[in-house]
MDTraj code that builds the backbone (N, CA, C; nanometers):
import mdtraj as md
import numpy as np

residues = "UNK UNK UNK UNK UNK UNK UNK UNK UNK UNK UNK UNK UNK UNK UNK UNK UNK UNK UNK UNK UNK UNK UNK UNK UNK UNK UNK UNK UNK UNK UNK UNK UNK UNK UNK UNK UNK UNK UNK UNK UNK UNK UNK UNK UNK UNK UNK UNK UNK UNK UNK UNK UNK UNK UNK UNK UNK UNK UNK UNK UNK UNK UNK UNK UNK UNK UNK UNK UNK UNK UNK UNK UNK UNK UNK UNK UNK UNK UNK UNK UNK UNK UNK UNK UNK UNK UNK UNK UNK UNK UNK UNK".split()
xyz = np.array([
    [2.5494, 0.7260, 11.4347],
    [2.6165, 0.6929, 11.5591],
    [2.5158, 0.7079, 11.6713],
    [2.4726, 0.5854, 11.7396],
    [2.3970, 0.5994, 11.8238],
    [2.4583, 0.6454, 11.9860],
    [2.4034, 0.6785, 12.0879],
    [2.4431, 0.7149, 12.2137],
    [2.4833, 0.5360, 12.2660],
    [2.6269, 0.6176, 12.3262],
    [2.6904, 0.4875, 12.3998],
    [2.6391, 0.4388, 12.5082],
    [2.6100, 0.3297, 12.5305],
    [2.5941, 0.2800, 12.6626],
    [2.6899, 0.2377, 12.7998],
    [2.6514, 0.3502, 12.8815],
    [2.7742, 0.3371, 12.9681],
    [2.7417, 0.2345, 13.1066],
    [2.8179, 0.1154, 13.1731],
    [2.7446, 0.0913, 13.2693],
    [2.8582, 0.1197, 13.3898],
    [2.8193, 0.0871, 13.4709],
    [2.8823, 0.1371, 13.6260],
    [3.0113, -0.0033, 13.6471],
    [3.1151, 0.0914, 13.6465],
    [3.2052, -0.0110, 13.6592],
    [3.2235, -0.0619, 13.7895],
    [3.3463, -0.1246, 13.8599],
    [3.3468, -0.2505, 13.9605],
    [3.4091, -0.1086, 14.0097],
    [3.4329, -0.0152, 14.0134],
    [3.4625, 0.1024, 14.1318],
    [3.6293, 0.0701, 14.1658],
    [3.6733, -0.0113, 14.0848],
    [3.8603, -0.0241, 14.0623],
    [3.9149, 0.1235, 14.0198],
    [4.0246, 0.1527, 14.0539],
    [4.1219, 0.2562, 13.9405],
    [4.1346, 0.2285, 13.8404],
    [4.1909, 0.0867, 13.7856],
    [4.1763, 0.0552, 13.6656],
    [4.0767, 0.0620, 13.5690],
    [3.9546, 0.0484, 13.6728],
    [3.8504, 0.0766, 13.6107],
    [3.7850, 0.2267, 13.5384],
    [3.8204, 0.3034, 13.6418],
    [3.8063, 0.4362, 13.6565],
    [3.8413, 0.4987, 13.5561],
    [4.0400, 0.4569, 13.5402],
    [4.1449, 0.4835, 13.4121],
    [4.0362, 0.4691, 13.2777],
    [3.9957, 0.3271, 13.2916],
    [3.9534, 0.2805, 13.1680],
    [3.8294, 0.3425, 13.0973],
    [3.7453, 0.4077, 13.1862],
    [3.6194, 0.4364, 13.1598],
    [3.6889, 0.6077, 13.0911],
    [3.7480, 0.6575, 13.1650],
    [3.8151, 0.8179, 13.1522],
    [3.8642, 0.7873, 13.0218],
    [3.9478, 0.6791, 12.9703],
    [3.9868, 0.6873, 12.8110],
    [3.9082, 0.6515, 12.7368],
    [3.7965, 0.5670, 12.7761],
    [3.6706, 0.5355, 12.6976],
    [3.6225, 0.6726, 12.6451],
    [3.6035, 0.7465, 12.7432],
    [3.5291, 0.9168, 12.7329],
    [3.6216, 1.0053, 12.6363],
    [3.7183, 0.9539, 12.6369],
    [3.7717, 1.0317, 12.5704],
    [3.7748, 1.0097, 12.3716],
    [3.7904, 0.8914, 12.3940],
    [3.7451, 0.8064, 12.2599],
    [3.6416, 0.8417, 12.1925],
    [3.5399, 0.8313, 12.2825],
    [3.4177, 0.8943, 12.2288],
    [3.4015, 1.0408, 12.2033],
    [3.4705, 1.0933, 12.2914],
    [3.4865, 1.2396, 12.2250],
    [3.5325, 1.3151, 12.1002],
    [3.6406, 1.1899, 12.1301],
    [3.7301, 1.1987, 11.9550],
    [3.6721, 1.2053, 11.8376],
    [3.5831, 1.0835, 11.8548],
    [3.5001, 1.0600, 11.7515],
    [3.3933, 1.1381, 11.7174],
    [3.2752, 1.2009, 11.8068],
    [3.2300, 1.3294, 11.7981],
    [3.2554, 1.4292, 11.7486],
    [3.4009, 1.4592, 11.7831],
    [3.4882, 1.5618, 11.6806],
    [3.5081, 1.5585, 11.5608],
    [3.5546, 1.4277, 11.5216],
    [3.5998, 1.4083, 11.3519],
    [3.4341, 1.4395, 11.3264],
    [3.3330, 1.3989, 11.3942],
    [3.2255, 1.4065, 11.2736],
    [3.1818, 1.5597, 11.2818],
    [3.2056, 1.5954, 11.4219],
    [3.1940, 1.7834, 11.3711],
    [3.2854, 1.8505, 11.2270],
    [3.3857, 1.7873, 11.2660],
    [3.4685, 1.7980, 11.1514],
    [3.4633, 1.7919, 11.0000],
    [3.4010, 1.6862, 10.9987],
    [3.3563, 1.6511, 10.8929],
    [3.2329, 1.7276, 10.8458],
    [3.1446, 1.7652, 10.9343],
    [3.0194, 1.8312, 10.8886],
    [3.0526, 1.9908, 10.8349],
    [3.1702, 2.0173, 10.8860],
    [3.1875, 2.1502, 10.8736],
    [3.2899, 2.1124, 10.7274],
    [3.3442, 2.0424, 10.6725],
    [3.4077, 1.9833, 10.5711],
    [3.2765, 2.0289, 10.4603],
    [3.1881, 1.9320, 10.4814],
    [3.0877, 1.9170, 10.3969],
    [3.0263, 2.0694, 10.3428],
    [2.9875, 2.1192, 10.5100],
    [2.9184, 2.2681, 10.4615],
    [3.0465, 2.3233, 10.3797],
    [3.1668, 2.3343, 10.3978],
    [3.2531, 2.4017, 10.2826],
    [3.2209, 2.3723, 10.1796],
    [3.2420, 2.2798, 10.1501],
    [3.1966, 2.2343, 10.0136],
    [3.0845, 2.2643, 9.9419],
    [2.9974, 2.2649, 10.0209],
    [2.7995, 2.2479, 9.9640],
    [2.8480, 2.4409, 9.9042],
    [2.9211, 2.5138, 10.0037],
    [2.8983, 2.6559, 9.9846],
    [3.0118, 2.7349, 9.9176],
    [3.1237, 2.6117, 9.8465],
    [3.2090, 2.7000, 9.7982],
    [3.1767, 2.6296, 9.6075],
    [3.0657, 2.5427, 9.6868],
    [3.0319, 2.4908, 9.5037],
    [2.9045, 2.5474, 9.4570],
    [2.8663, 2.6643, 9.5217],
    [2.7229, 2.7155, 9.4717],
    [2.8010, 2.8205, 9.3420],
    [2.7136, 2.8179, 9.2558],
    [2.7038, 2.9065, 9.1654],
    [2.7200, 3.0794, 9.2026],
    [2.6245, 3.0993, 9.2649],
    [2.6099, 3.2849, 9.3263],
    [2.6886, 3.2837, 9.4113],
    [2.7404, 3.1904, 9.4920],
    [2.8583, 3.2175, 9.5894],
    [2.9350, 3.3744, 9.5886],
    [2.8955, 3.4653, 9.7301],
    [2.9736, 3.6228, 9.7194],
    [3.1133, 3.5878, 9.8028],
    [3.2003, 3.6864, 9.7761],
    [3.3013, 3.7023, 9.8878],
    [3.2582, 3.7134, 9.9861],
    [3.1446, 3.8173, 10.0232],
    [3.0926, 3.8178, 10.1808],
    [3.0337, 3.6982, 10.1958],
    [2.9935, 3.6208, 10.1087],
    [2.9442, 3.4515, 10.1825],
    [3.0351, 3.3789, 10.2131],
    [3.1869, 3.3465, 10.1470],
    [3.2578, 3.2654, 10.1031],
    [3.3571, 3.3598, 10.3123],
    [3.4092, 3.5032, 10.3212],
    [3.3618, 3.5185, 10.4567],
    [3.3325, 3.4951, 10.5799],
    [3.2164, 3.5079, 10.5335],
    [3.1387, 3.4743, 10.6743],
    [3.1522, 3.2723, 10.7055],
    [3.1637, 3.2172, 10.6045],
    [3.2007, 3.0798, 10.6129],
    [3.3178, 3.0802, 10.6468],
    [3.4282, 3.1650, 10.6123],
    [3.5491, 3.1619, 10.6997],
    [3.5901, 3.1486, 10.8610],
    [3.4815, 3.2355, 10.8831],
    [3.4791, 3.2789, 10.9924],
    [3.4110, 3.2042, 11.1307],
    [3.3144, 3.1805, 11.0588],
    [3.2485, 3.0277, 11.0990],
    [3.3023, 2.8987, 11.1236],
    [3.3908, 2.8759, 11.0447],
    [3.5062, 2.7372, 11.0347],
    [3.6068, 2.7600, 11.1755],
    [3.6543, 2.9300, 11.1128],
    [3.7567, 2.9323, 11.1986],
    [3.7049, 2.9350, 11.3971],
    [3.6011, 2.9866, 11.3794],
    [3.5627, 2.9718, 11.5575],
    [3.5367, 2.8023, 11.5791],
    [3.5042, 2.7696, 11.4958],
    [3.4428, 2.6119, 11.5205],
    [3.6155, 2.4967, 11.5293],
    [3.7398, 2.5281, 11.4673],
    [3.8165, 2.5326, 11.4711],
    [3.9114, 2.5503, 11.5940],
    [3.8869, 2.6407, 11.6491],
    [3.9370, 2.6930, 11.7810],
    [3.8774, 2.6277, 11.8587],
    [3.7376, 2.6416, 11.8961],
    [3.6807, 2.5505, 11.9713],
    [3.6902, 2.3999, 11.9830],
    [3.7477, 2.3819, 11.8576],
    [3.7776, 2.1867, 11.8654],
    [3.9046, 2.2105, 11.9467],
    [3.9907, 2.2930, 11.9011],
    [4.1537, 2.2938, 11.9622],
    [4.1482, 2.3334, 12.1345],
    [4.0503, 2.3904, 12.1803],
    [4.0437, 2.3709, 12.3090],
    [3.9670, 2.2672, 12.3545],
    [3.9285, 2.1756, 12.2778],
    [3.8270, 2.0367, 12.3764],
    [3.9833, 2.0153, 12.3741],
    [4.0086, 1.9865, 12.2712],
    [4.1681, 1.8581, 12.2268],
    [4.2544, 1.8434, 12.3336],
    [4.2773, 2.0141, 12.3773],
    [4.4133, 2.0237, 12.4721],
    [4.3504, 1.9758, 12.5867],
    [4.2452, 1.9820, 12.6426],
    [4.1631, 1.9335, 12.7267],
    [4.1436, 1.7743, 12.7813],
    [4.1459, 1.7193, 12.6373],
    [4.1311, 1.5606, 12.6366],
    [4.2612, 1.5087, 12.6361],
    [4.3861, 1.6007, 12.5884],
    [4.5164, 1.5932, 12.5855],
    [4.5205, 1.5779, 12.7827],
    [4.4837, 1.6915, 12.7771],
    [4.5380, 1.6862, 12.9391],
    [4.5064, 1.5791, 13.0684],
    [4.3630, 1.5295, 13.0077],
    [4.2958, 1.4037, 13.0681],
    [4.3688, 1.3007, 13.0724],
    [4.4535, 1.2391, 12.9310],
    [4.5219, 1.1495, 12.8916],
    [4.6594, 1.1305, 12.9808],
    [4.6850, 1.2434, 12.9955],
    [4.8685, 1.3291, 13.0278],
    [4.8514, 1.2805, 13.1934],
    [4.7445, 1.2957, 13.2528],
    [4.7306, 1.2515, 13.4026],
    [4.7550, 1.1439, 13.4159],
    [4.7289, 1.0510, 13.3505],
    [4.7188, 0.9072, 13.3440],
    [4.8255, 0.8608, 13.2941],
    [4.9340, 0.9090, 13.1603],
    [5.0197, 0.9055, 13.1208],
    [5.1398, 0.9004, 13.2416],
    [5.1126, 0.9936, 13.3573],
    [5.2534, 1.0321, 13.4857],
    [5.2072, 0.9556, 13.5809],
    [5.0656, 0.9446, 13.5700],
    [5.0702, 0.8447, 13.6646],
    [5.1467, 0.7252, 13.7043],
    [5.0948, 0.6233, 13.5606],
    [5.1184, 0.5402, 13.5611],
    [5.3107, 0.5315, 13.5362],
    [5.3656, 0.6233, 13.4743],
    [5.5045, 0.6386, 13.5017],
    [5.5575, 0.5998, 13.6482],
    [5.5049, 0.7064, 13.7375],
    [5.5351, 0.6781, 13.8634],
    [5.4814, 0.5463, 13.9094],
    [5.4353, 0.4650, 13.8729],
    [5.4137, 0.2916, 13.9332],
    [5.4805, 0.2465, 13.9018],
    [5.5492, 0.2488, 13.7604],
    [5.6335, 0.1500, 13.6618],
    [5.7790, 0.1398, 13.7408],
])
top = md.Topology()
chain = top.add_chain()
for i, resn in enumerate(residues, 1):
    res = top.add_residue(resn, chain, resSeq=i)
    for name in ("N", "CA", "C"):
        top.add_atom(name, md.element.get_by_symbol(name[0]), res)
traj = md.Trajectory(xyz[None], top)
């Protein structure tokens, strides 16, 4: 996944709207692949042979902060969305 190219929009609201859910899109997607990478390391480390409880652990623990930390971008990008969501209520 290469870096997006962003260019300068026509300085509309609509525009503005559009670029803010763009960002957010892209964020999304950033995530699943954190997601996924941390998928993978489970795997690579719950299929080793010598695998200890204190490894198997500390990979718990690891998941779970990385975990939390996705769940606060989310509510975050949730909340970005939710502005725009009442907004546009109140025009309709």
């Amino acid at each position: 996944m290469g870096m997006p190219v962003i260019t300068p929009g026509e300085g509309s609201r609509d525009q503005a709207i559009t670029d803010i859910i763009q960002s957010v899109a892209l964020q999304e997607a950033a995530l699943a692949h954190i997601l996924n990478a941390e998928g993978e390391k489970m795997q690579a480390i719950i299929g080793m042979e010598d695998v200890t409880p204190a490894q198997l652990l500390k990979l718990n623990k690891s998941v779970e902060q990385m975990l939390n930390a996705i769940t606060r971008l989310e509510m975050m990008l949730q909340a970005k969305l939710e502005l725009f969501n009442s907004d546009l209520n109140e025009t309709a």
